[in-house]
C-alpha positions as CSV (number, residue, x, y, z in Angstrom):
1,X,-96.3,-16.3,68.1
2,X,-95.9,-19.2,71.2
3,X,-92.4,-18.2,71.7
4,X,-92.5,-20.0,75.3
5,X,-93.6,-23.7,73.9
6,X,-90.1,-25.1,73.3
7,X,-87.8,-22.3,74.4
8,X,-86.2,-24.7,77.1
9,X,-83.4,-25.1,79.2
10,X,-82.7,-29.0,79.3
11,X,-79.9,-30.4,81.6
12,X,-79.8,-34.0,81.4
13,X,-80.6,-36.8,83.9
14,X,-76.8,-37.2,84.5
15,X,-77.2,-33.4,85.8
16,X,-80.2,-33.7,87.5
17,X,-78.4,-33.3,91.4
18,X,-77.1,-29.8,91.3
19,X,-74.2,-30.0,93.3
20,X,-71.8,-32.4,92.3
21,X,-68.9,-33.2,94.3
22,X,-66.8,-31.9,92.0
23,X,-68.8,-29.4,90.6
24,X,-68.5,-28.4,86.6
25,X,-64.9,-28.7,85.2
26,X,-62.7,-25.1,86.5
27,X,-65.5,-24.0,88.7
28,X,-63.5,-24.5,91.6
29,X,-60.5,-22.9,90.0
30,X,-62.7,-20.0,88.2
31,X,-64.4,-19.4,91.6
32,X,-61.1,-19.2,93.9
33,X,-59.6,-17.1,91.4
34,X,-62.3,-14.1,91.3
35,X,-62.3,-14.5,94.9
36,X,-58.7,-13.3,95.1
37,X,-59.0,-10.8,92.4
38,X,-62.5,-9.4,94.6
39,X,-60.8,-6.6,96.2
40,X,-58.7,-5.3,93.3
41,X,-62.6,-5.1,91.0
42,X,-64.3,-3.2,94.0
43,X,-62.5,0.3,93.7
44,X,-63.3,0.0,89.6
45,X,-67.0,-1.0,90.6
46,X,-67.1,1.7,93.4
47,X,-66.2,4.9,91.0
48,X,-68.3,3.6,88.4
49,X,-71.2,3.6,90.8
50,X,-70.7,6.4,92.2
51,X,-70.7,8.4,89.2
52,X,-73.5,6.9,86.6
53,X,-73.3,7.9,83.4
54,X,-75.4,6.8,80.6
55,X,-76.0,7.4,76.6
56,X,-72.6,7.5,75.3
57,X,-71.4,10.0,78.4
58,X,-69.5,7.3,80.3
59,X,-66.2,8.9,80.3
60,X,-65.5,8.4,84.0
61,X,-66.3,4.2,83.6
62,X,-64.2,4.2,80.4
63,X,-61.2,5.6,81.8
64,X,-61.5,3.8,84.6
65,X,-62.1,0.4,83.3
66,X,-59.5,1.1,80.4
67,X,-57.1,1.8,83.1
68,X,-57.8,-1.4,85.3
69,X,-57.3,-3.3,82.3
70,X,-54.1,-1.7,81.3
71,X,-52.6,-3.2,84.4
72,X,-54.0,-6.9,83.9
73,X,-51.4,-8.5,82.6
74,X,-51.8,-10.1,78.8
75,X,-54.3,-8.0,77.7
76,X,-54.6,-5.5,74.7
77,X,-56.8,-2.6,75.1
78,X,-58.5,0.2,72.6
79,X,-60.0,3.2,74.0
80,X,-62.4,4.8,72.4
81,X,-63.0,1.9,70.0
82,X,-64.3,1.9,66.3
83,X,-65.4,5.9,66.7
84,X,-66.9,5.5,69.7
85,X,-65.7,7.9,72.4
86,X,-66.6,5.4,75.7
87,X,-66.3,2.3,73.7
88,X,-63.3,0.1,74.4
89,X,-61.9,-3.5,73.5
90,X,-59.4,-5.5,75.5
91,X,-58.3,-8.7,74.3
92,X,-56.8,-12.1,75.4
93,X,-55.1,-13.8,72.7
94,X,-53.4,-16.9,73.9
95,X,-51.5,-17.3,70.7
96,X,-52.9,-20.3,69.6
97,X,-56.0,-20.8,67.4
98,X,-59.3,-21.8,69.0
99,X,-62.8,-20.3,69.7
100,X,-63.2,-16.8,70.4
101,X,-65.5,-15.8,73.5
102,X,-66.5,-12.9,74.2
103,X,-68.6,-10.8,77.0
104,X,-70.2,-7.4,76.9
105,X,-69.2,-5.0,79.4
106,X,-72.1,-2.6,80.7
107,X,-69.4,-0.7,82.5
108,X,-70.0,-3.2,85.3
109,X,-67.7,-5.3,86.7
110,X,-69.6,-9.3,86.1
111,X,-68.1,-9.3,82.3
112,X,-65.0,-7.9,83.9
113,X,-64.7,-10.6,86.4
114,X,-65.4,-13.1,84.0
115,X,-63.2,-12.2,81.4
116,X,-60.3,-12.2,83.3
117,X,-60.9,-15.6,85.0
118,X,-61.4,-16.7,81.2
119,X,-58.1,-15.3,80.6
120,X,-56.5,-16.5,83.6
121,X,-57.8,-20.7,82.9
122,X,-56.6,-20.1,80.2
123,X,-52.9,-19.7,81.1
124,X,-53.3,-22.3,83.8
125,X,-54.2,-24.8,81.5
126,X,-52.5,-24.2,78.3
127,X,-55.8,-23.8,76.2
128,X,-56.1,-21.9,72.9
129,X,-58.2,-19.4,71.9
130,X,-59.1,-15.6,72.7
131,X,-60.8,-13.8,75.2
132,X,-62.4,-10.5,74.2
133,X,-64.0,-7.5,76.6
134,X,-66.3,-5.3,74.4
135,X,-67.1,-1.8,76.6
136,X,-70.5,-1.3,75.4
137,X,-71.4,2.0,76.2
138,X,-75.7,3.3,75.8
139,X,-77.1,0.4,76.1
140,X,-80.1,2.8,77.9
141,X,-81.3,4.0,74.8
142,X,-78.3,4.4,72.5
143,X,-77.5,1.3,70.8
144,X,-74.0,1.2,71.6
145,X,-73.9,-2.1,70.9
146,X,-75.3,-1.7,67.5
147,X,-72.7,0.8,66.5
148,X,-70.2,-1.7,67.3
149,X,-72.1,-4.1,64.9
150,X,-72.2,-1.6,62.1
151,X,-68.4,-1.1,62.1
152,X,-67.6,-4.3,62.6
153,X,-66.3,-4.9,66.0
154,X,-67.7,-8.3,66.4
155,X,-66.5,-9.8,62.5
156,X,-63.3,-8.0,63.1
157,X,-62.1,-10.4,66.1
158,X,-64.1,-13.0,64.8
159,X,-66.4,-13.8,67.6
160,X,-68.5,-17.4,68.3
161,X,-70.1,-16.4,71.3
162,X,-71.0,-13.5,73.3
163,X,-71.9,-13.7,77.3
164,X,-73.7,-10.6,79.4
165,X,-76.1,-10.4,82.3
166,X,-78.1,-7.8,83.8
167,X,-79.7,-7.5,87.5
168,X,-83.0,-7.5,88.9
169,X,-85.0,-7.9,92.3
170,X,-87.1,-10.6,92.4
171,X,-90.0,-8.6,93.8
172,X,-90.2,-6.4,90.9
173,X,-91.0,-9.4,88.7
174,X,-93.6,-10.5,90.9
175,X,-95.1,-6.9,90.5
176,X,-94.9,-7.0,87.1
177,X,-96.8,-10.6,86.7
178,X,-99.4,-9.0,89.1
179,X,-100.0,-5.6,87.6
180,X,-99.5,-3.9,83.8
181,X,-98.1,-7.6,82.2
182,X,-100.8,-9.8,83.6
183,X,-103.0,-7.1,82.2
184,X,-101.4,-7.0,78.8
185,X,-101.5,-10.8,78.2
186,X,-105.6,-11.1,78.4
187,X,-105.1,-9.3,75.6
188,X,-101.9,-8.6,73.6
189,X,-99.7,-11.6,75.2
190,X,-96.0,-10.5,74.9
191,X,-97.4,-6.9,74.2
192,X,-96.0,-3.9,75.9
193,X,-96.8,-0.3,75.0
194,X,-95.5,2.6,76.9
195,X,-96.0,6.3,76.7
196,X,-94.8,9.3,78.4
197,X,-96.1,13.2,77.5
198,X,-93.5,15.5,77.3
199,X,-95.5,18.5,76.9
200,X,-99.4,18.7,77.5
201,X,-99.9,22.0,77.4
202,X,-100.1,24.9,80.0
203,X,-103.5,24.9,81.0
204,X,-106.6,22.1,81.4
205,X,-109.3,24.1,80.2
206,X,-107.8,25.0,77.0
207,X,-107.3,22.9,73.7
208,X,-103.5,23.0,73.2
209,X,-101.6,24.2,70.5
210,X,-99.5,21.7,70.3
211,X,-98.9,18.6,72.4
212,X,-95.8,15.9,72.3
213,X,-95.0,12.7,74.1
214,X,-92.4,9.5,73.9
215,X,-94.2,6.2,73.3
216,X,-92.1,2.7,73.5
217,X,-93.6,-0.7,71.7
218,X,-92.3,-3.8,72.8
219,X,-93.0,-7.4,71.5
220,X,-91.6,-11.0,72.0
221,X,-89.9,-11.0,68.3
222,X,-89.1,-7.9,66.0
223,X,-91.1,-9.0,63.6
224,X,-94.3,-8.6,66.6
225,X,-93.0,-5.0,67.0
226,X,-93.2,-4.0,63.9
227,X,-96.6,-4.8,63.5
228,X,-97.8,-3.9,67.0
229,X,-95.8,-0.4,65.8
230,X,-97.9,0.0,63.0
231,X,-101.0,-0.7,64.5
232,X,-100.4,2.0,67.5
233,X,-99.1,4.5,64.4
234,X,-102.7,4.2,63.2
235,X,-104.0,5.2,66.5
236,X,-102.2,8.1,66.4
237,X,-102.9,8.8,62.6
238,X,-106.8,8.7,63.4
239,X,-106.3,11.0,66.4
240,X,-104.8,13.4,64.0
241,X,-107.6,13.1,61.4
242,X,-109.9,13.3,64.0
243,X,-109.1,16.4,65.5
244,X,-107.8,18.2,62.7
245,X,-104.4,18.6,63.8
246,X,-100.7,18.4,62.2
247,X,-99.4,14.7,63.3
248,X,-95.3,14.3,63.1
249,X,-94.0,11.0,64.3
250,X,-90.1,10.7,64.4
251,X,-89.1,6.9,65.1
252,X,-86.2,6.4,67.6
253,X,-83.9,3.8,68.6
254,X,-84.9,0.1,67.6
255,X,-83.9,-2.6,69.5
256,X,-84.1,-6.2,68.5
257,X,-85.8,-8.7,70.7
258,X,-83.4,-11.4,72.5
259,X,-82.5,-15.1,71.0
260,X,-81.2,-16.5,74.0
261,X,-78.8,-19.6,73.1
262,X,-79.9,-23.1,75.2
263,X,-76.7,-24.6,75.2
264,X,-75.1,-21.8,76.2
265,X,-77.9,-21.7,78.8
266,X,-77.4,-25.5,79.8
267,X,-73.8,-24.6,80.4
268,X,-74.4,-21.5,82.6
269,X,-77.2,-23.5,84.5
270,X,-74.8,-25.6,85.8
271,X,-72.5,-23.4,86.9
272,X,-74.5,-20.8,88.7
273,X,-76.2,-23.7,90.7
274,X,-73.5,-25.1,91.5
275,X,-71.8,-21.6,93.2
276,X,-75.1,-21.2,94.6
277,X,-74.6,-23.3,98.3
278,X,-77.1,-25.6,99.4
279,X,-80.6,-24.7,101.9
280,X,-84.0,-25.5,102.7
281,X,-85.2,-24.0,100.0
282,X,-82.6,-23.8,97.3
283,X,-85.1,-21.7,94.6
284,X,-85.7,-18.8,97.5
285,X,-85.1,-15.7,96.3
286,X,-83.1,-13.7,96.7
287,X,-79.6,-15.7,96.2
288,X,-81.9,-18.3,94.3
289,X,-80.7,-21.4,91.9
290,X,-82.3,-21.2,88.7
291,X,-84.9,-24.1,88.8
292,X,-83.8,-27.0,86.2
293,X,-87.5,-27.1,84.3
294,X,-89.3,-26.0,81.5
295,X,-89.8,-22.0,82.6
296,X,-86.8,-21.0,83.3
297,X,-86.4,-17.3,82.3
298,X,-83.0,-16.2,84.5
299,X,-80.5,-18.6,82.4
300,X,-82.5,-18.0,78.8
301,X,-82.3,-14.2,79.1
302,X,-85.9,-14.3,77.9
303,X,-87.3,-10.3,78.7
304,X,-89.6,-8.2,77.4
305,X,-87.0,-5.5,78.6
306,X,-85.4,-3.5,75.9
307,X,-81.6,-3.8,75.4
308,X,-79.1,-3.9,72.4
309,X,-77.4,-7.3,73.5
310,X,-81.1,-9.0,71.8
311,X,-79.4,-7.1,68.5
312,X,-76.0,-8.8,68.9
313,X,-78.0,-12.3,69.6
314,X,-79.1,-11.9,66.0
315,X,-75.2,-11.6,64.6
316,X,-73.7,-14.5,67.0
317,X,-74.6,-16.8,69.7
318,X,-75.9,-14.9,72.7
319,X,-76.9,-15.2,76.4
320,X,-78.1,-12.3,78.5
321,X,-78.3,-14.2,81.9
322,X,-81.0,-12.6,84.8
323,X,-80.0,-12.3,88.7
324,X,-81.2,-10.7,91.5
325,X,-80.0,-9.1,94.1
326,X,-81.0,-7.6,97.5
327,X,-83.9,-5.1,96.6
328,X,-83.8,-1.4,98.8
329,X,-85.9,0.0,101.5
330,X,-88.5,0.5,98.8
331,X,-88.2,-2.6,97.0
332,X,-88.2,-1.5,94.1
333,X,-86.6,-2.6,90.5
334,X,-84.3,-1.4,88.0
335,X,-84.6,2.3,87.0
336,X,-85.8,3.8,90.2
337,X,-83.6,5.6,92.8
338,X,-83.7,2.5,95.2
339,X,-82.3,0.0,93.0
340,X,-79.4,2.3,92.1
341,X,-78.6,2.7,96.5
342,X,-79.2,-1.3,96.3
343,X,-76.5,-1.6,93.6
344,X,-73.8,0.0,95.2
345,X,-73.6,-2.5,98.1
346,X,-71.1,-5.0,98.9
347,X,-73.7,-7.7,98.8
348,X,-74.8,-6.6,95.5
349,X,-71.3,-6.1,94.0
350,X,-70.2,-10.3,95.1
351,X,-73.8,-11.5,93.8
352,X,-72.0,-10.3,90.6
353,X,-69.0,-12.1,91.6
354,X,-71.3,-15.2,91.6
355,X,-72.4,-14.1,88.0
356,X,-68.8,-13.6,86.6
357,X,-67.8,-17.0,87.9
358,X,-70.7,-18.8,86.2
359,X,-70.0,-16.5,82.7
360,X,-66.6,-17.5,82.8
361,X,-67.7,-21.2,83.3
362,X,-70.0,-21.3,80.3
363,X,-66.8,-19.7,78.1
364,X,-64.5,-22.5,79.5
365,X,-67.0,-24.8,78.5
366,X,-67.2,-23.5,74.9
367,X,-63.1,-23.4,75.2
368,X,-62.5,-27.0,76.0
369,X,-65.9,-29.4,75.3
370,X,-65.3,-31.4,72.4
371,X,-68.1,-30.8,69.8
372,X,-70.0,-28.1,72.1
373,X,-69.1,-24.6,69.7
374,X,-71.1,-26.5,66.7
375,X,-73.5,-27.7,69.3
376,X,-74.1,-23.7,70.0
377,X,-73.6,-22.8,66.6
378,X,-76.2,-25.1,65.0
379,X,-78.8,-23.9,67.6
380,X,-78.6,-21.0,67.1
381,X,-78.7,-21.3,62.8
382,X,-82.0,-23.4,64.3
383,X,-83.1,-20.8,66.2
384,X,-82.9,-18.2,63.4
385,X,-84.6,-20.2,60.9
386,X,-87.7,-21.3,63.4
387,X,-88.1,-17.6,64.2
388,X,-87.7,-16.4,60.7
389,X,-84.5,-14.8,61.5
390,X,-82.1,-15.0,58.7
391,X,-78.6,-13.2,59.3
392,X,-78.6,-9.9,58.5
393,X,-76.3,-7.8,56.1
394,X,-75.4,-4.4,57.5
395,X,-74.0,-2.0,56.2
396,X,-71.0,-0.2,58.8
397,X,-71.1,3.5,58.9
């Protein structure tokens, strides 16, 4: 499947000089107001960093981000949410009806920063609607996410649209067009298979008893996966049959892949650029704009990286947005030691900043636009049916 044919971001002619003078309506106003709210979020970021957590163990980030947003004022917030011990909710209801947005919280503090500038327009300006904070623990393997799907977090406030992002360096998806993915694509484009052994045996010059291992399949759509997944299960079923031996496979945790939304994409386009100020070279990385052309992958969330917020893309309109920030001494991406130093920095922690502002300019625009919820809403029902992805019933647990 050509997933990349027509999977634009289109800003129109109008548009087409990044920096208006005025900039995107409340960016100003969104922009000054994380500013002033910077110092307050960097204690909450610090003590998450500081102690990482992952796969439903985030107790220190859930009491610490349930407890910052105790003290905002106008917001209701659930611990432990829908059964889920490090899950939380906080909401902004201004009382009047009018879309819901939403953003998914990582246990970082972009969502956070965008939510309560969300909140805060909204007070300014008198509009309607609701503001919601989902704390979405395990996305590293644990579907946290999807548990909040199953019981019915999402349906229960009634979402339209929900807002993440998630970090990079730009180096590491240089490596990665240079290496392994170029690799893949001569022959299984959008293709990814993975494998660790976790147990090889205890000597080389011996046939083992037994042998085990962890092996990830990744695809541009889920319905891909499943068949690459069935084609590396034979692999493994021949190995067995050739050598005799006792195969037991044990499938894990299945994520879906991503439907990023375009209009929602348009919207956060316009925004980012716009906080992005002006230079030579404006597409440099690593405080980059995203370019306004055919290929843009930052805005569209497009990735070949497994996470749960491709799962909630399939439930509501969704956008997963890409940055980068500084790399480390190493230079190297996500999920290495370096990366995690790199993350803790000031630089790093107002490059999110940036990101909150332009997430909490895309929900004003779904907010206030005349017309531009049914806009997202019937691309997204357009989406689903070109993919073959009809809404799924599921069942809560």
């Amino acid at each position: 499947m050509d997933q990349q044919d027509d999977d634009y971001v289109i800003i129109c002619h109008d548009d087409a000089n990044l920096r208006a003078d005025s900039g995107p309506a409340y960016a100003s106003d969104i922009s000054s107001y994380i500013d002033s709210i910077a110092d307050s979020i960097w204690p909450v970021n610090k003590k998450i960093h500081d102690n990482p957590e992952l796969n439903y163990e985030e107790h220190i980030a859930h009491e610490t981000l349930v407890k910052f947003m105790r003290s905002q004022e106008g917001w209701k917030v659930t611990q432990s949410a829908y059964q889920i011990e490090t899950a939380w909710v906080a909401v902004y209801d201004s009382g009047r009806k009018g879309p819901v947005v939403s953003f998914n919280v990582e246990m970082g503090n972009a969502s956070v920063s965008a939510g309560l500038a969300t909140a805060e327009m909204m007070k300014r300006h008198s509009l309607p609607g609701k503001a919601i904070l989902f704390g979405t623990p395990a996305e590293e393997g644990g579907g946290g996410k999807i548990k909040l799907i199953q019981r019915g977090a999402y349906k229960d406030h009634k979402v339209d649209v929900n807002l993440i992002s998630h970090p990079g360096i730009t180096y590491d998806c240089a490596l990665m067009r240079t290496t392994a993915y170029t690799r893949f694509k001569q022959t299984m484009p959008g293709d990814i298979i993975q494998g660790h052994i976790t147990d090889g045996g205890a000597a080389p010059n011996i046939i083992h008893a037994y042998a085990a291992g962890v092996f990830v399949v990744r695809a541009d759509t889920k319905t891909r996966m499943r068949e690459l997944k069935a084609k590396v299960d034979a692999c493994f079923e021949a190995g067995a049959k050739a050598t005799d031996a006792k195969l037991r496979m044990t499938p894990l945790q299945e994520y879906a892949d991503h439907v990023p939304n375009r209009v929602l994409a348009q919207s956060y386009t316009r925004y980012f650029n716009f906080l992005i100020p002006e230079k030579e070279e404006p597409y440099e990385p690593p405080t980059s704009r995203i370019p306004v052309d055919q290929n843009v992958d930052e805005a569209r969330g497009v990735s070949r990286a497994s996470t749960d917020q491709g799962d909630i893309s399939y439930e509501m309109p969704s956008l997963s947005a890409g940055f980068s920030i500084e790399p480390g001494p190493e230079g190297q991406g996500p999920h290495n030691p370096d990366f995690a130093v790199a993350a803790g920095t000031r630089d790093a922690f107002e490059r999110c900043l940036t990101v909150g502002k332009a997430l909490a300019g895309t929900a004003l625009d779904v907010l206030t636009k005349k017309g531009m919820l049914e806009e997202v809403r019937a691309g997204w029902e357009k989406d689903m049916e070109k993919y073959g992805k009809t809404r799924r019933v599921i069942q809560p647990n």
